[in-house]
C-alpha positions in Angstrom: 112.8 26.0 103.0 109.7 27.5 104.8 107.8 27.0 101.0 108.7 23.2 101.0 107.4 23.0 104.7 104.0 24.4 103.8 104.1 22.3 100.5 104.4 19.3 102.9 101.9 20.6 105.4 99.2 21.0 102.2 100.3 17.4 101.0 99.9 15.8 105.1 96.4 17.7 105.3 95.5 16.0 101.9 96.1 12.9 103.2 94.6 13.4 106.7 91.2 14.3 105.1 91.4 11.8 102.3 91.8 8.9 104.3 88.7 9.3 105.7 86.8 10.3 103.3 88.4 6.5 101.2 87.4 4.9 104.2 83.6 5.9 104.4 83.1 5.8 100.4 84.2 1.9 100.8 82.4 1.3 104.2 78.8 3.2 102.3 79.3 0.5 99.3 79.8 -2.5 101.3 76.2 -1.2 103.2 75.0 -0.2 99.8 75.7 -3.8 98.5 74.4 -5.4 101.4 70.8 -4.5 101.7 70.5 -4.0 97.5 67.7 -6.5 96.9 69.3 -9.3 94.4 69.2 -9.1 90.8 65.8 -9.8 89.6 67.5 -12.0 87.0 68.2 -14.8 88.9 66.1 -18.3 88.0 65.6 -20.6 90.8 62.9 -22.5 88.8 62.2 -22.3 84.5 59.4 -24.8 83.3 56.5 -25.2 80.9 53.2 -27.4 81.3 50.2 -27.7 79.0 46.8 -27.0 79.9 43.9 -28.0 78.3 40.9 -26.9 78.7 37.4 -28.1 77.2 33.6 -28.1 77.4 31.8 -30.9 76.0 28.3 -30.9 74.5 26.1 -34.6 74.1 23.0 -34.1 73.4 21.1 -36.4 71.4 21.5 -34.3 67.7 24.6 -32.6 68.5 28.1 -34.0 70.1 30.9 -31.1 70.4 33.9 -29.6 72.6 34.5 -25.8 72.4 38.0 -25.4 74.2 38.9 -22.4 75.8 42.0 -20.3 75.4 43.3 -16.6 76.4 43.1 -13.8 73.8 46.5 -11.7 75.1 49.3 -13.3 77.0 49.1 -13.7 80.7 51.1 -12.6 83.3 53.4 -10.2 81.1 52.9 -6.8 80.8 49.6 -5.3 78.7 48.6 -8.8 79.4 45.8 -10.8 81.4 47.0 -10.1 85.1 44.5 -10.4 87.9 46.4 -11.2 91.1 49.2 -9.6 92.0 50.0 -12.7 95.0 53.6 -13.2 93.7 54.9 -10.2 91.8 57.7 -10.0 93.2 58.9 -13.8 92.5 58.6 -12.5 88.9 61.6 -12.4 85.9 62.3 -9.9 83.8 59.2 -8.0 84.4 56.7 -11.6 84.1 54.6 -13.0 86.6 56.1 -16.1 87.7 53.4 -17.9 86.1 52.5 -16.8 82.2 51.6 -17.7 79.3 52.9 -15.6 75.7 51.1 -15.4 72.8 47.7 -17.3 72.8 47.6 -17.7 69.1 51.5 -19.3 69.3 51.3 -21.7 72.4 47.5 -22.2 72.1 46.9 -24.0 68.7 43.6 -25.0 68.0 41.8 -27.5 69.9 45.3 -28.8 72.0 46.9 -27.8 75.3 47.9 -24.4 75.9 51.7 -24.1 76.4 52.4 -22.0 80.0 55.8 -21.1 81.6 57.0 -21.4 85.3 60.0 -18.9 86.1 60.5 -18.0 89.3 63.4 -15.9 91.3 62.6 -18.3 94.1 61.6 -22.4 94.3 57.4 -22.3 95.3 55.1 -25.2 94.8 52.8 -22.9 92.2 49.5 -24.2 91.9 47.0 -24.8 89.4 45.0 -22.3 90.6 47.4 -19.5 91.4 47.9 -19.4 87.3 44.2 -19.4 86.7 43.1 -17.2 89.0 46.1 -15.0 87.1 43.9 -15.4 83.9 41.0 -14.3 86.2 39.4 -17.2 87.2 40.0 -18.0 91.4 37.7 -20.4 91.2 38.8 -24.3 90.2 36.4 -27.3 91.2 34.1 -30.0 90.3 31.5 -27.7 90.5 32.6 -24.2 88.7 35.8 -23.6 87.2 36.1 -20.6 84.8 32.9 -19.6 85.9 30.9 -22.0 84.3 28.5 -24.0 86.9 27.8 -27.7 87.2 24.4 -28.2 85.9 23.0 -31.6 85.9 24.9 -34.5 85.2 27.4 -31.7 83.4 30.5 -31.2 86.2 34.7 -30.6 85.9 36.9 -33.4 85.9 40.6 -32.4 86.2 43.4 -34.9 84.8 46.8 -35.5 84.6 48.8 -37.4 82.0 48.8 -37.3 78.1 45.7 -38.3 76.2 44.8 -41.3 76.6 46.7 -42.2 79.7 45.2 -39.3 82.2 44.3 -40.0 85.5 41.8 -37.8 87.3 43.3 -35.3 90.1 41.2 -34.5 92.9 43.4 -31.6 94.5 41.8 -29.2 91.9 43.1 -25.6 92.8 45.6 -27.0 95.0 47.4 -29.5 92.3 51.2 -28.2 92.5 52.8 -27.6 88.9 55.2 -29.6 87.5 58.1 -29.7 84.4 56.2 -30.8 81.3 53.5 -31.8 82.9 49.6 -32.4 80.9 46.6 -31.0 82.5 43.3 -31.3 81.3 40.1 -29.8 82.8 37.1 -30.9 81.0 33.6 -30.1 81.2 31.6 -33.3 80.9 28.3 -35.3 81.2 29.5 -37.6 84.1 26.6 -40.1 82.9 29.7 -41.4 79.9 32.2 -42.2 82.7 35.7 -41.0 82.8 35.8 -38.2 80.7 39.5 -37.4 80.2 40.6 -41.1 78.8 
């Protein structure tokens, strides 16, 4: 008999010490699981737009766009990635705001093909993704750097070609689902360059 007492006694004690120990491993994951930031996975927003962007040249011998497009991606990593405003809004290790493969969603002499995917809704801007690709500046006067210079300025539009309208909020303009942009470098002299 006094072997099955201390049997019991080791059994109680086992219990008395256990319960605790249960009750703080639970009460640590509920904290734990509390004040884990959310899984980066989740997509409050997931759209593309195209941008096109072009300079045109009229002078008297010689009529010509060059259109300008990123080398590397932007906004993923080992890619074009100049601000660092809304990392965290990012998925799956993007900016919220990129662009893959130039040479894929850039084909030659059309809009550039750019994604919106965010972990939270935002009103991005036209000018938070360029001044991702480097260039904080977007305006009549000097967007990617390049100055107006005589009757030469930027004209931004929305809307496909041949039905764009011109934009005035520039930098400001907030992205949209499948929405065209076009920024064009132009000799204001010929009117509405983006028609």
């Amino acid at each position: 008999m006094a072997r099955s007492r201390g049997m019991k006694r080791t059994g109680q004690s086992r219990l008395v010490y256990g319960i605790p120990l249960i009750a703080l491993a639970v009460i640590g994951a509920a904290y734990v699981a509390s004040v884990w930031p959310a899984s980066s996975s989740s997509v409050a927003m997931d759209f593309t737009a195209k941008l096109l962007i072009a300079e045109s040249s009229n002078s008297s011998s010689n009529q010509a766009q060059r259109y300008w497009a990123p080398t590397i991606p932007v906004g993923e990593p080992g890619g074009i990635w100049a601000t660092h405003q809304y990392d965290s809004y990012g998925v799956g290790g993007y900016y919220p705001l990129y662009m893959d493969n130039p040479f894929v969603n850039c084909p030659a002499q059309a809009a550039c093909l750019f994604h919106v995917k965010s972990s939270v809704v935002h009103q991005y801007t036209l000018g938070d993704f360029l001044a991702l690709a480097g260039y904080p500046v977007v305006s009549q006067n000097n967007t990617l750097g390049l100055k107006r210079s005589g009757n030469f300025a930027w004209q931004l539009c929305v809307g496909p070609t041949g039905h764009a309208t011109p934009n005035f909020q520039w930098g400001a303009m907030v992205l949209q689902s499948n929405m065209d942009i076009t920024l064009l470098y132009y000799d204001t002299v010929n009117g509405f360059g983006c028609a």
